[in-house]
gemmi code that builds the backbone of each chain (N, CA, C; Angstrom):
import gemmi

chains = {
    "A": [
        ("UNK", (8.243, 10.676, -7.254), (8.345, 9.911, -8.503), (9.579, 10.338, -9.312)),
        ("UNK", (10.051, 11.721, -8.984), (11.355, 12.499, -9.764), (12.111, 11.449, -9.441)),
        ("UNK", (12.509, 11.701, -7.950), (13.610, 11.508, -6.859), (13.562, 9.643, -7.488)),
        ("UNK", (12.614, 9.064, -7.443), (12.897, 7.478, -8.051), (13.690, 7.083, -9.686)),
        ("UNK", (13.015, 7.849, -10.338), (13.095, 7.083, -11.219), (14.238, 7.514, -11.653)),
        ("UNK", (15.308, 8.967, -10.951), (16.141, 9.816, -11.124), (17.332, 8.127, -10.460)),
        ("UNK", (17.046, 8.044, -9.342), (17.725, 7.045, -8.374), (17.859, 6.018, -9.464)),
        ("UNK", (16.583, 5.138, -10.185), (16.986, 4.081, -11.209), (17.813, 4.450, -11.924)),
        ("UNK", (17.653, 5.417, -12.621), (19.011, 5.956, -13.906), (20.243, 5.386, -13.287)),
        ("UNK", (20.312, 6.468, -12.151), (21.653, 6.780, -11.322), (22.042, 4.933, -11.432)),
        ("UNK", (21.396, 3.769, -10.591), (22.109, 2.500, -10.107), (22.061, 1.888, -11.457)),
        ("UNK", (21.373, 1.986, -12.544), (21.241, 1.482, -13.840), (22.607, 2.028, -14.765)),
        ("UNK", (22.809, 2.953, -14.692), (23.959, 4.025, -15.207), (25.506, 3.312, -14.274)),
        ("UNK", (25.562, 2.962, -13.329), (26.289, 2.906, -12.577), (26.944, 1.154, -12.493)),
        ("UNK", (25.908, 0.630, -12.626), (26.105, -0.921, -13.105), (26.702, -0.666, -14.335)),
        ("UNK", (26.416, -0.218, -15.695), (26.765, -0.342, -16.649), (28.218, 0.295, -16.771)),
        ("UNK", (28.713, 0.998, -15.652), (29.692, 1.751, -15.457), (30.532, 0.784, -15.096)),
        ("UNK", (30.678, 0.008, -13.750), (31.099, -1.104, -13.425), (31.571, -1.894, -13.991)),
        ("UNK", (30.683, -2.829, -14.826), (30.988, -3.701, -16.186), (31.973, -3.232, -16.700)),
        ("UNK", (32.085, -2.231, -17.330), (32.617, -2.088, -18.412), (34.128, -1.134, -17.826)),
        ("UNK", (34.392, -0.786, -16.475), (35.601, -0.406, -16.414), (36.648, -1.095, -16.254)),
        ("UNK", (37.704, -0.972, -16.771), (38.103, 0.891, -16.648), (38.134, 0.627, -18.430)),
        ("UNK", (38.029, -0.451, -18.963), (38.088, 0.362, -20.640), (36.992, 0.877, -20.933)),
        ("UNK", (36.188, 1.648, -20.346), (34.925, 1.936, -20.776), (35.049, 3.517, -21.413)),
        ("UNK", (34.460, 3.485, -22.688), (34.936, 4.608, -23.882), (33.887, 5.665, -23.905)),
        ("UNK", (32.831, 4.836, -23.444), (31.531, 5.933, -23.879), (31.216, 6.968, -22.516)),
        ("UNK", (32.159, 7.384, -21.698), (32.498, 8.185, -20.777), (30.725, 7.871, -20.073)),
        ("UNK", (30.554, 6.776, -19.567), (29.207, 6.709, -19.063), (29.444, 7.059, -17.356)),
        ("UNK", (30.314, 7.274, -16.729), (30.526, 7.959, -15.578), (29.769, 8.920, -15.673)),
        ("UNK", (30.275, 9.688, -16.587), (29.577, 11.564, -16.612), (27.647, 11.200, -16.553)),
        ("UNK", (27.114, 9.872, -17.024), (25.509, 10.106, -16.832), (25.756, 9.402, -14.807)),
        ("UNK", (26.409, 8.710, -14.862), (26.689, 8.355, -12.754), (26.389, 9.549, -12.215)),
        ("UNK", (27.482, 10.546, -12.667), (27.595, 11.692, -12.016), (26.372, 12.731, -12.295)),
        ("UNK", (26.006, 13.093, -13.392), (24.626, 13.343, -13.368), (23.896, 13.271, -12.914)),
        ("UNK", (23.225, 11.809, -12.506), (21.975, 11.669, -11.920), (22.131, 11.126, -10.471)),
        ("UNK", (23.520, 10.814, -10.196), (23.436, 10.988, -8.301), (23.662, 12.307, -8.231)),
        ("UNK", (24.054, 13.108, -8.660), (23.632, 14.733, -7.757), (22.505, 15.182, -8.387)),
        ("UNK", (21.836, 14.687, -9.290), (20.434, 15.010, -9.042), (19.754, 14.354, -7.947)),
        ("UNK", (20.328, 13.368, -7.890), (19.287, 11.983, -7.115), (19.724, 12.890, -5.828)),
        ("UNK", (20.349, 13.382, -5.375), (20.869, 14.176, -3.969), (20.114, 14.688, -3.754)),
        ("UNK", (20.179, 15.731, -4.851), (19.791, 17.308, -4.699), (18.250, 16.988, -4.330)),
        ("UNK", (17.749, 16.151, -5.028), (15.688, 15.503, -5.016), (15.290, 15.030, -4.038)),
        ("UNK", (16.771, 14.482, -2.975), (16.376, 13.711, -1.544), (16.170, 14.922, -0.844)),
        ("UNK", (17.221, 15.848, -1.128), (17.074, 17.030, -0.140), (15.784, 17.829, 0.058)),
        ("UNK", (15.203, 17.870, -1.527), (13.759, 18.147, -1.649), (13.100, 17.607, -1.077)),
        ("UNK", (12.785, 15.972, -1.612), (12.018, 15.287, -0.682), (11.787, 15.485, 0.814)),
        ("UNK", (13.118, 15.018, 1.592), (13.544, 15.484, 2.903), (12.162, 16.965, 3.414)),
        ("UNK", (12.994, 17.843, 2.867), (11.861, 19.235, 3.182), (10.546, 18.969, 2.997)),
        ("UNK", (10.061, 18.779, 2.006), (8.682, 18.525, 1.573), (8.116, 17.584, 2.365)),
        ("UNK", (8.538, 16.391, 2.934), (8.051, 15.312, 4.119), (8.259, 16.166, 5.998)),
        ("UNK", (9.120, 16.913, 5.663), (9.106, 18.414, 7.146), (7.928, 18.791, 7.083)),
        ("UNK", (7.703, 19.242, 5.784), (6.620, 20.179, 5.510), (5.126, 19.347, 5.485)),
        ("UNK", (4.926, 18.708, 4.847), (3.399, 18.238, 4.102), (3.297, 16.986, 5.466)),
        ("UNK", (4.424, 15.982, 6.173), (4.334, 15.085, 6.427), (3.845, 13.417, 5.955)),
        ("UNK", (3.226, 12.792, 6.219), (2.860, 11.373, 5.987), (2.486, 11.314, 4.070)),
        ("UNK", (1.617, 12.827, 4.186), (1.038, 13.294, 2.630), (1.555, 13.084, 1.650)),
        ("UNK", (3.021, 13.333, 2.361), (3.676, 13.393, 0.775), (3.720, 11.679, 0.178)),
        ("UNK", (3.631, 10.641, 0.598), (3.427, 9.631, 0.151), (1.964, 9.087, -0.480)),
        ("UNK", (1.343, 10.220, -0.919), (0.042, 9.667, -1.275), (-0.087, 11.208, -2.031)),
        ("UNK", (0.532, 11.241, -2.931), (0.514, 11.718, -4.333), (-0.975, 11.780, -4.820)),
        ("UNK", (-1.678, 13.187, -5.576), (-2.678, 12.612, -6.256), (-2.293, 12.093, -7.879)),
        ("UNK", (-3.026, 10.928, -8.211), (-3.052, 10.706, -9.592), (-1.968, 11.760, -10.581)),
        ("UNK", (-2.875, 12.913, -10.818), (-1.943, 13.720, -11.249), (-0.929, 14.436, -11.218)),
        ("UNK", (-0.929, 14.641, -10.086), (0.527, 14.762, -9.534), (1.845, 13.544, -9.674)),
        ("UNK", (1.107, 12.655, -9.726), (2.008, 11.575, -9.965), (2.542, 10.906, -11.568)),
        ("UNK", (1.509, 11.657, -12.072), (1.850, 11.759, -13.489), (2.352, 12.736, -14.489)),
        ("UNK", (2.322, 14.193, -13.479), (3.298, 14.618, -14.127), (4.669, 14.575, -13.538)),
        ("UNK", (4.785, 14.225, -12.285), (5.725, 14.238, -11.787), (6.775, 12.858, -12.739)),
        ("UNK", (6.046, 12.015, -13.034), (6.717, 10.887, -13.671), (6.781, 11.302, -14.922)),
        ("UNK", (5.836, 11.771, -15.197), (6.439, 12.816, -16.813), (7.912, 13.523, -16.705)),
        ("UNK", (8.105, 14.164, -15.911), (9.265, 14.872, -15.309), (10.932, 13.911, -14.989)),
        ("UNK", (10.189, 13.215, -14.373), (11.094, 12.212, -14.087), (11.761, 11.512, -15.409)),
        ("UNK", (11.080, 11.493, -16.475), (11.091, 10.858, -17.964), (11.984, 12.040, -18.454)),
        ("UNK", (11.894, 12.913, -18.493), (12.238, 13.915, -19.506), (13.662, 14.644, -18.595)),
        ("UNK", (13.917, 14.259, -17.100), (14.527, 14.707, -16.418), (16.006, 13.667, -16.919)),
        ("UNK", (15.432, 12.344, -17.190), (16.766, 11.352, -17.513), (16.896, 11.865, -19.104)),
        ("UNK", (15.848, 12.091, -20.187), (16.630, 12.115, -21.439), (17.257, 13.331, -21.707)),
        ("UNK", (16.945, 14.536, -20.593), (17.775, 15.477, -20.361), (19.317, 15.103, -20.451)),
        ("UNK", (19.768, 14.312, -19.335), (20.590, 13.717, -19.000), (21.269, 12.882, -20.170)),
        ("UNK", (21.032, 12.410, -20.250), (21.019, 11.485, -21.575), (21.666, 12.789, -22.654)),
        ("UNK", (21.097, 13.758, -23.067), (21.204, 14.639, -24.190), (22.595, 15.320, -23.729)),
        ("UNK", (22.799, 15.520, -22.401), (24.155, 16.417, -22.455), (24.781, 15.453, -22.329)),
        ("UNK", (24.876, 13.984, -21.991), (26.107, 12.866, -22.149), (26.416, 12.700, -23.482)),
        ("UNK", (25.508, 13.179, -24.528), (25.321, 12.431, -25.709), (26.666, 13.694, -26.393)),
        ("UNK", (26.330, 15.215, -25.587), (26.700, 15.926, -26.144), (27.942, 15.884, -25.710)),
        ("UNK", (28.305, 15.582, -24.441), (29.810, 15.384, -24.194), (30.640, 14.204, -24.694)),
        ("UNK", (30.217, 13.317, -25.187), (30.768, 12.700, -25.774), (31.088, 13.029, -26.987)),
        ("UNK", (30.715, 13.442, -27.997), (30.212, 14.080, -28.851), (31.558, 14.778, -28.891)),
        ("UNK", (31.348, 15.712, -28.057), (32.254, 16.751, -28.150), (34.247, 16.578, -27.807)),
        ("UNK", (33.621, 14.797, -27.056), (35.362, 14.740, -26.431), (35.879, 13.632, -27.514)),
        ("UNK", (34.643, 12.843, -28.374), (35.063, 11.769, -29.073), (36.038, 10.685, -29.233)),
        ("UNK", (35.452, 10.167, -27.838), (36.883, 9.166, -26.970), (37.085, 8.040, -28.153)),
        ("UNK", (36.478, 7.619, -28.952), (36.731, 6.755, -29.834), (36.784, 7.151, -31.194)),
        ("UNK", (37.405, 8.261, -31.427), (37.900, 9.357, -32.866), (37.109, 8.778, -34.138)),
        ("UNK", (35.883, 8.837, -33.874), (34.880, 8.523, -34.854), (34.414, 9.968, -35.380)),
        ("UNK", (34.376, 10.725, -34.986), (33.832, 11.709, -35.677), (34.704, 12.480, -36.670)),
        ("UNK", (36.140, 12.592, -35.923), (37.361, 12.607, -36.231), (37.629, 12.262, -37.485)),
        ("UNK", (37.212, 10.633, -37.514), (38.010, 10.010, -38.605), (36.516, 10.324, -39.854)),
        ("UNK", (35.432, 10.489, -39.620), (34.594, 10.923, -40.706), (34.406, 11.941, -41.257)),
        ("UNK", (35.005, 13.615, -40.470), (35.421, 14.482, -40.926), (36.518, 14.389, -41.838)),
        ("UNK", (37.532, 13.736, -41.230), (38.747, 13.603, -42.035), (38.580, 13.188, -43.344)),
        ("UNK", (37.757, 11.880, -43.344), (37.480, 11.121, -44.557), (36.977, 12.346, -45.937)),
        ("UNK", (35.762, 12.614, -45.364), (35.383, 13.975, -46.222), (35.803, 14.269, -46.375)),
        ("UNK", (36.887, 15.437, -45.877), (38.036, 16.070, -46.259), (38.376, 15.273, -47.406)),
        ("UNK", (39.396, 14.278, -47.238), (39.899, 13.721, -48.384), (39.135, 13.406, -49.388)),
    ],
    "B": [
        ("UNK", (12.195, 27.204, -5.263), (12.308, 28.212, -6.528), (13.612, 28.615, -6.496)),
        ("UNK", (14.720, 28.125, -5.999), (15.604, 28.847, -6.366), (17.022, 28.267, -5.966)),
        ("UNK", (16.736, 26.985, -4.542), (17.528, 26.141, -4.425), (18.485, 25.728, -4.960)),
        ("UNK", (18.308, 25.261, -6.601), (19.734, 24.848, -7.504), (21.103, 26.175, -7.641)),
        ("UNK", (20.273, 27.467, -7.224), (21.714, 28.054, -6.960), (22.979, 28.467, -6.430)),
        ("UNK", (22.348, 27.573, -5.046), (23.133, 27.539, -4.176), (24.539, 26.285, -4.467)),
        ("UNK", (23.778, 25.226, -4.871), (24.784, 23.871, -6.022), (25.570, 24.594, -7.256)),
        ("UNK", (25.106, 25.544, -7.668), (25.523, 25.460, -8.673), (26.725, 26.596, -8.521)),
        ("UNK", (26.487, 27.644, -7.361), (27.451, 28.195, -7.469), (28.206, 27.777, -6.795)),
        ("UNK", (28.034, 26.813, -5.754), (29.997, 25.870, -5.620), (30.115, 25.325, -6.355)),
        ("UNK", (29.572, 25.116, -7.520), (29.986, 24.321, -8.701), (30.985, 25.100, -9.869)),
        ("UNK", (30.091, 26.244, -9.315), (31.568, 27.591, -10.589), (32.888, 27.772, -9.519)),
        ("UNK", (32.845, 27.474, -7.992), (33.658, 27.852, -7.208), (34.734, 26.959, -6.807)),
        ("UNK", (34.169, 25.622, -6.873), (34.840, 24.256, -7.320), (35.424, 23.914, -8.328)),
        ("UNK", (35.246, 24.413, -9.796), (35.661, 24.294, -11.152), (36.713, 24.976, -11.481)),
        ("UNK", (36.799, 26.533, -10.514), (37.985, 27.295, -10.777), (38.752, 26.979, -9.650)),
        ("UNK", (38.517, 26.463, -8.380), (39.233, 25.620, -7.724), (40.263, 24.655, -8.310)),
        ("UNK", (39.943, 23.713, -8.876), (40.316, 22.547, -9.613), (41.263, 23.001, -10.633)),
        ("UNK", (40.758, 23.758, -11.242), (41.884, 24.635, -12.282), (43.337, 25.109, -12.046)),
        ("UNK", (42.791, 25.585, -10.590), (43.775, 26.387, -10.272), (44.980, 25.257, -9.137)),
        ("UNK", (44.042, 24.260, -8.750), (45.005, 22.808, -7.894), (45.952, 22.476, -9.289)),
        ("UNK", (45.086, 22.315, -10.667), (45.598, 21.175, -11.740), (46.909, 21.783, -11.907)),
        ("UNK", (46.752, 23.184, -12.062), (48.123, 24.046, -12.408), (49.578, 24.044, -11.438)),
        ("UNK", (49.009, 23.433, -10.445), (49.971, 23.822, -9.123), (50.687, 22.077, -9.204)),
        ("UNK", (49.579, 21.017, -9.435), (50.429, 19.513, -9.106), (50.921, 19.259, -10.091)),
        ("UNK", (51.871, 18.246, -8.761), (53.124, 18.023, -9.247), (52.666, 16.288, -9.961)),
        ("UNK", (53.436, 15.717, -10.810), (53.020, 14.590, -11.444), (52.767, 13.379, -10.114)),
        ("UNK", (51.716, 12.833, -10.250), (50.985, 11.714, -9.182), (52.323, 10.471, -9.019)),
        ("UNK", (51.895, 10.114, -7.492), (52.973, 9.008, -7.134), (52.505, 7.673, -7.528)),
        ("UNK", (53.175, 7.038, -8.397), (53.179, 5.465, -8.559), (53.199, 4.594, -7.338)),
        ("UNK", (52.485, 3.563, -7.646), (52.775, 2.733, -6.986), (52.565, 0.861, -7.556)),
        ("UNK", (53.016, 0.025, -7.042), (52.548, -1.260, -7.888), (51.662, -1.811, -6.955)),
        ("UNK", (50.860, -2.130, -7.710), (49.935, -3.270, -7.060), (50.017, -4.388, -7.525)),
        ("UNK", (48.767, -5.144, -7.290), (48.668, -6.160, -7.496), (46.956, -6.944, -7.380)),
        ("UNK", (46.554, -6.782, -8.868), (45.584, -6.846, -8.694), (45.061, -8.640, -9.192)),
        ("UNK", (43.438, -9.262, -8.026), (42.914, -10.295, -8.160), (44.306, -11.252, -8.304)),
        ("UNK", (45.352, -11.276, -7.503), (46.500, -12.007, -7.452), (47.293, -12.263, -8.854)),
        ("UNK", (47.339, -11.421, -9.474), (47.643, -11.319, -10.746), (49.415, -11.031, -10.840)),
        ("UNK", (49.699, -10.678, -11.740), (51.024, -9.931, -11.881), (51.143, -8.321, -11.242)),
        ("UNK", (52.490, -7.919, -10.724), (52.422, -6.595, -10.586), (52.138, -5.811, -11.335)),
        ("UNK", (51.589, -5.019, -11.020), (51.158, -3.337, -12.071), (51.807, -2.439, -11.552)),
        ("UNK", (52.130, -1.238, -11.962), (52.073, 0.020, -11.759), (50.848, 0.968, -11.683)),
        ("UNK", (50.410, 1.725, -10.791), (49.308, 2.424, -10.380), (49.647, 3.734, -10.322)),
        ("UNK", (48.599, 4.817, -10.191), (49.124, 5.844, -9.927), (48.349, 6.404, -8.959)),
        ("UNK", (48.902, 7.339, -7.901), (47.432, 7.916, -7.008), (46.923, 8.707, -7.886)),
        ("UNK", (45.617, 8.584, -7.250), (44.542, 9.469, -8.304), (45.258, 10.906, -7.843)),
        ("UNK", (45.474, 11.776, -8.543), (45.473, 13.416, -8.574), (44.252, 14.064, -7.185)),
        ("UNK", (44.173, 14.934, -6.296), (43.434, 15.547, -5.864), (42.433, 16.517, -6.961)),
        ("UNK", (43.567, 17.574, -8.147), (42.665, 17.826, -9.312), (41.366, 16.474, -9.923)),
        ("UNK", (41.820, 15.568, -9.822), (40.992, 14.716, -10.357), (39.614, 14.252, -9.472)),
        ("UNK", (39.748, 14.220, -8.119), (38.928, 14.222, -7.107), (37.984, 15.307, -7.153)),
        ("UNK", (38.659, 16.469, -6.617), (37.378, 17.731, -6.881), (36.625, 17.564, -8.689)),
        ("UNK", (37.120, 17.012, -9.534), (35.802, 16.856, -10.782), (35.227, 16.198, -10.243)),
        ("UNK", (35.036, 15.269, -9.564), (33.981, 14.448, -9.062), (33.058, 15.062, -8.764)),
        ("UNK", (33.403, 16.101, -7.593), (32.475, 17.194, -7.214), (32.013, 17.716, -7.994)),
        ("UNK", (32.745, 18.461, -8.822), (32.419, 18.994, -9.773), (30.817, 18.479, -10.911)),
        ("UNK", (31.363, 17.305, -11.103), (30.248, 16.715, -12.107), (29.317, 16.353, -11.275)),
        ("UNK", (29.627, 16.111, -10.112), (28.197, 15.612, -8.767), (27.135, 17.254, -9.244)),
        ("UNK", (27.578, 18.248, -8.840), (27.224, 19.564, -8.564), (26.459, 20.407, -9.790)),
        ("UNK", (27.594, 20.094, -10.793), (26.601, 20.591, -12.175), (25.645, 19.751, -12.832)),
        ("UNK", (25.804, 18.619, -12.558), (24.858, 17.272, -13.017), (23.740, 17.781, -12.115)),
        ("UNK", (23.337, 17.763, -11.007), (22.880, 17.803, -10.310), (21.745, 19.268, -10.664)),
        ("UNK", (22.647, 20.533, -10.386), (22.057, 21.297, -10.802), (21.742, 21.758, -12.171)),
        ("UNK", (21.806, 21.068, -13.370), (21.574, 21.272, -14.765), (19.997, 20.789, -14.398)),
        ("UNK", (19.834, 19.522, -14.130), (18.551, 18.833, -14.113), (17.738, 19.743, -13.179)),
        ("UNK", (18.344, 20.121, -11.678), (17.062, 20.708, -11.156), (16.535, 21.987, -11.326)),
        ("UNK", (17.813, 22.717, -12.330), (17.098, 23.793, -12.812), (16.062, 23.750, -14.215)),
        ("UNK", (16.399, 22.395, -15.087), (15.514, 22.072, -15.649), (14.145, 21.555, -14.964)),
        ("UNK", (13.824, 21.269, -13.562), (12.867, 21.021, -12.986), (11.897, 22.152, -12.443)),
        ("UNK", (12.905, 23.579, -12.260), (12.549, 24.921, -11.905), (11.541, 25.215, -13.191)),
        ("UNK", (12.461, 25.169, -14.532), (11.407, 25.422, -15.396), (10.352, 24.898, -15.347)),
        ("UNK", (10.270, 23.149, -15.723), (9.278, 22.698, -15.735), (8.075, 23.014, -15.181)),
        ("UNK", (8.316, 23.797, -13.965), (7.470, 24.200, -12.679), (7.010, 25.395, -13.427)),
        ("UNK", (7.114, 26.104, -13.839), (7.420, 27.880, -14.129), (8.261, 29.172, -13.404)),
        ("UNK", (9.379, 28.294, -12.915), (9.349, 28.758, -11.626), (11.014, 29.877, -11.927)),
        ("UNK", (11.344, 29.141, -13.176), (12.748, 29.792, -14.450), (11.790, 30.010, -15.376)),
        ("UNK", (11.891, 31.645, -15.806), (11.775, 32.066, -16.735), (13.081, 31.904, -18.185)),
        ("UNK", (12.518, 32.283, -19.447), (13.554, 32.832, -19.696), (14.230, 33.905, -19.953)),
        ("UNK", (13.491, 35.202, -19.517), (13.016, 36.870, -19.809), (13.221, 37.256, -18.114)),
        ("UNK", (13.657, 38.676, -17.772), (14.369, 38.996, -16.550), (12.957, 39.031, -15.848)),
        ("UNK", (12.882, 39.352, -14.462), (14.389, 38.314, -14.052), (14.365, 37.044, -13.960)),
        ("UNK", (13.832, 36.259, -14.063), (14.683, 34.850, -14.548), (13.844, 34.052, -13.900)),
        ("UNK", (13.905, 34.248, -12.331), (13.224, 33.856, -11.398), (12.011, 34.472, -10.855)),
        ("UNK", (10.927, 33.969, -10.674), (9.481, 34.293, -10.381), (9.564, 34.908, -8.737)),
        ("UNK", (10.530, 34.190, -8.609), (10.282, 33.978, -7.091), (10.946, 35.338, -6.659)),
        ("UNK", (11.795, 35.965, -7.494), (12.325, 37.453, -7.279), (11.434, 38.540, -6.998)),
        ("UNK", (10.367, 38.505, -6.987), (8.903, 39.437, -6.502), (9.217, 39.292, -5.456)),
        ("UNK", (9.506, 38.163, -4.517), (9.214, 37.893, -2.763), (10.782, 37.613, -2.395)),
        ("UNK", (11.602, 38.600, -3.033), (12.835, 38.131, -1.999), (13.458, 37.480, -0.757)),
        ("UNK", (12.838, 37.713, 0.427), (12.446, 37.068, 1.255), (12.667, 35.321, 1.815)),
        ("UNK", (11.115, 34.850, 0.661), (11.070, 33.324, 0.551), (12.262, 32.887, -0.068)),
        ("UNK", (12.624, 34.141, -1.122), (13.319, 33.149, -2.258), (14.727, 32.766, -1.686)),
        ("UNK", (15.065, 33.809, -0.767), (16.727, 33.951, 0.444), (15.796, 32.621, 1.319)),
        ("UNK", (15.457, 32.276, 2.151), (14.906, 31.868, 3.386), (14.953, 29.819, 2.250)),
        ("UNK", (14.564, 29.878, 0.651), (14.897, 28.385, 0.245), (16.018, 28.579, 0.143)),
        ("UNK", (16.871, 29.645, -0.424), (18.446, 29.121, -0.764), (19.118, 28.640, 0.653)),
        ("UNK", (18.758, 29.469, 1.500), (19.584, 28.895, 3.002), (19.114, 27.943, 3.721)),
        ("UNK", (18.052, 27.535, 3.402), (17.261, 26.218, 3.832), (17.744, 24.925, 2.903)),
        ("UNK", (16.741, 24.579, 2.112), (17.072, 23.461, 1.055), (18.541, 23.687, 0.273)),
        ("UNK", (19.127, 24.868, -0.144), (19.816, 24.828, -1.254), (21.477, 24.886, -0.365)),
        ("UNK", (21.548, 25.226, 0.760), (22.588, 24.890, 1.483), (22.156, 23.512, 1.748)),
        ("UNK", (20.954, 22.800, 2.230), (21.394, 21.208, 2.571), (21.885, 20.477, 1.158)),
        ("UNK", (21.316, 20.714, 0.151), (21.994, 19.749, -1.422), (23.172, 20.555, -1.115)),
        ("UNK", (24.201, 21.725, -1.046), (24.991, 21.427, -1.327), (26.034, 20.848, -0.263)),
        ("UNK", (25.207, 20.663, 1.055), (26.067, 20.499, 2.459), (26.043, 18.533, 1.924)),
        ("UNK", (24.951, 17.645, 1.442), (24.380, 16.728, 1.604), (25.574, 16.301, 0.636)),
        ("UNK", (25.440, 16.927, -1.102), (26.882, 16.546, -1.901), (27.889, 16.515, -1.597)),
        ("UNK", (28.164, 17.691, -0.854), (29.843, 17.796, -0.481), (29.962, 16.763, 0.693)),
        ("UNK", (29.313, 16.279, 1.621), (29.901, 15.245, 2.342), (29.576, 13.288, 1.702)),
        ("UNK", (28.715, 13.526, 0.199), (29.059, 12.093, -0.316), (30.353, 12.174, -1.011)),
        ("UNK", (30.593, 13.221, -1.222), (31.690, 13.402, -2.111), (32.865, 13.254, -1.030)),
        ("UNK", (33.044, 13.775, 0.353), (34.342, 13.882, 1.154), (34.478, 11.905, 1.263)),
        ("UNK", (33.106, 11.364, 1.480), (32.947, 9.885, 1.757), (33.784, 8.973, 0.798)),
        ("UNK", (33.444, 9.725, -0.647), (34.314, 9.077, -1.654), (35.567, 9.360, -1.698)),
        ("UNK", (35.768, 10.666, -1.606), (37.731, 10.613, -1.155), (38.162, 10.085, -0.243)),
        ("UNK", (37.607, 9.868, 1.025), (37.953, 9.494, 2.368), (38.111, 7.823, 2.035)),
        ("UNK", (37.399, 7.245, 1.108), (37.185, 5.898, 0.816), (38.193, 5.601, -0.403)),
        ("UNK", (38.701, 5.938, -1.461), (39.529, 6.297, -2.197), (40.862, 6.063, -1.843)),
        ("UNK", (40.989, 7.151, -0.885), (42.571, 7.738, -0.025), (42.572, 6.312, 0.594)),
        ("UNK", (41.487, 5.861, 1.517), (42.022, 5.035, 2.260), (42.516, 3.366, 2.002)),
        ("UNK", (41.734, 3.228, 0.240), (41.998, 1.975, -0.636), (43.609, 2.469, -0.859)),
        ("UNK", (43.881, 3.716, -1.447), (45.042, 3.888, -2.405), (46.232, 3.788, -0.911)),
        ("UNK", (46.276, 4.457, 0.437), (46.653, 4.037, 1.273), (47.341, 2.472, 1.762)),
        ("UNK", (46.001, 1.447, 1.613), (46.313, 0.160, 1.841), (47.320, -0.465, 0.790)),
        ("UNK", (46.556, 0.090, -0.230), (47.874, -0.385, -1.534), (49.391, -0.240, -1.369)),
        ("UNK", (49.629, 1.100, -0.577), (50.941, 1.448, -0.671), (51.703, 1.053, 0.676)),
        ("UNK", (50.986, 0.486, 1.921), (51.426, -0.126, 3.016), (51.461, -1.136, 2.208)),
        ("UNK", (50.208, -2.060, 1.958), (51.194, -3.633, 1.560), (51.776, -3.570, 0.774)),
        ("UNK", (52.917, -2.689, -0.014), (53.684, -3.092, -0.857), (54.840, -3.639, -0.229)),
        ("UNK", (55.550, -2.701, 0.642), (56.548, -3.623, 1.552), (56.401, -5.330, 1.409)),
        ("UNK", (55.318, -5.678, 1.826), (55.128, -6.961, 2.351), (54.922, -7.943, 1.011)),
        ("UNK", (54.462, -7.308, 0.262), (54.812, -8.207, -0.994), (55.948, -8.335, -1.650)),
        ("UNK", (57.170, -6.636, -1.670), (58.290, -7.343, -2.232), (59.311, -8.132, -1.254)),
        ("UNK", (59.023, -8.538, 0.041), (59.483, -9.392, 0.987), (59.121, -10.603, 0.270)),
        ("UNK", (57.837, -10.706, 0.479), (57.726, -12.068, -0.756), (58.040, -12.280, -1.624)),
        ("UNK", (58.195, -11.635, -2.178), (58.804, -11.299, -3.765), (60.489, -12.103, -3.671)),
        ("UNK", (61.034, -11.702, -2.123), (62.649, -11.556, -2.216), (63.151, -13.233, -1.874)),
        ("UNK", (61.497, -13.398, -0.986), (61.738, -14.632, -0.574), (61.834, -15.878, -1.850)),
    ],
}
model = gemmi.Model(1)
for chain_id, residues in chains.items():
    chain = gemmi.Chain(chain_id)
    for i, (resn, *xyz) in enumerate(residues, 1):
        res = gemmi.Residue()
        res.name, res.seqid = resn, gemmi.SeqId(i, " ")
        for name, pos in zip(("N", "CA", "C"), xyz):
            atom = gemmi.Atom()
            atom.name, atom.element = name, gemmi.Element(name[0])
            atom.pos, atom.b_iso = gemmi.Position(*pos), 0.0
            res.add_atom(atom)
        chain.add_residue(res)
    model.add_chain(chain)
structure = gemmi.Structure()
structure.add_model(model)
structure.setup_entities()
């Protein structure tokens, strides 16, 4: 349920990436890049865990599947929070810039 | 339990990599294209520094979240040592060389796919240029 809903971000993130290049300001690559090497790193898990458990691992219990989708939730606004912060921090569209400044004056 | 460190440390090993390419290149080669039959442009090859961030952000993206997934588990402390799984040394060596070498064997070859795919667009660009300023002359 990680490894999915990690994968939606990733092609959802990635469309919106598309659209909007190459003038695209809100550096939304960096959430692309985010959540396909998570989305990797979770296949690789997966991968092992279907070695290991076999057919099982597709029949999740209930709860397992709910926290795992809990996870999966909190795994994208993770994501989300350090894009928010890199942007933030690189301020491709000198908004923060220009409202510090303003104060100042 | 312990997998994301194997990502993450080619990710510190890749980053000072990149640092140390950015310092060494020389300014990227132009070229014109011609894009959706449009007017000529000027292009530039992408930088190799610019390629390894790819990796780069594949690798720490990657491992930011699954060590946030370690926690989630209990599996990252935040009090020494760090890792639970450091009681059984053992298991905890036997996942890094198992799972945590395949994420980073599995990244590094989507990532060679994307340069290899890259190189070989920015390639075509710079063979047909010939053939367009023939047209061009014609």
């Amino acid at each position: 349920m990680t490894l999915l809903i990690t994968v939606f971000a990733a092609v959802i993130c990635t469309v919106i990436w598309y659209k909007n290049v190459p003038k695209s300001e809100m550096n939304i690559g960096i959430l692309c890049w985010i959540y396909w090497g998570a989305s990797l790193m979770w296949l690789v898990d997966a991968i092992f865990e279907y070695a290991d458990i076999g057919a099982e691992y597709f029949n999740p219990t209930p709860s397992d599947m709910l926290n795992d989708f809990y996870l999966g939730l909190s795994a994208v606004a993770l994501g989300l929070v350090i894009w928010l912060i890199i942007v933030l921090v690189k301020d491709p569209r000198g908004v923060l810039k220009e409202v510090l400044l303003k104060k100042k004056n | 339990m312990s997998c994301f460190i194997v990502p993450a440390a080619e990710a510190v090993i890749t980053t000072i990599a990149a640092k140390a390419i950015k310092a060494k290149e020389v300014a990227p080669k132009t070229v014109e294209v011609q894009f959706d039959g449009a007017g000529v442009e000027t292009a530039e090859k992408i930088p190799f520094s610019r390629k390894i961030k790819w990796l780069n952000n594949l690798l720490w993206g990657g491992s930011a979240l699954l060590a946030f997934e370690h926690i989630w588990h209990g599996e990252v402390t935040p009090w020494f040592p760090f890792l639970t799984a450091s009681g059984e040394p053992a298991q905890m060596l036997h996942e890094m060389a198992t799972t945590g070498v395949a994420m980073s064997a599995l990244v590094t070859c989507v990532w060679l796919g994307m340069v290899a795919v890259s190189s070989a667009i920015e390639n075509r660009a710079v063979k047909a240029q010939p053939v367009k300023s023939q047209v061009a002359e014609q």
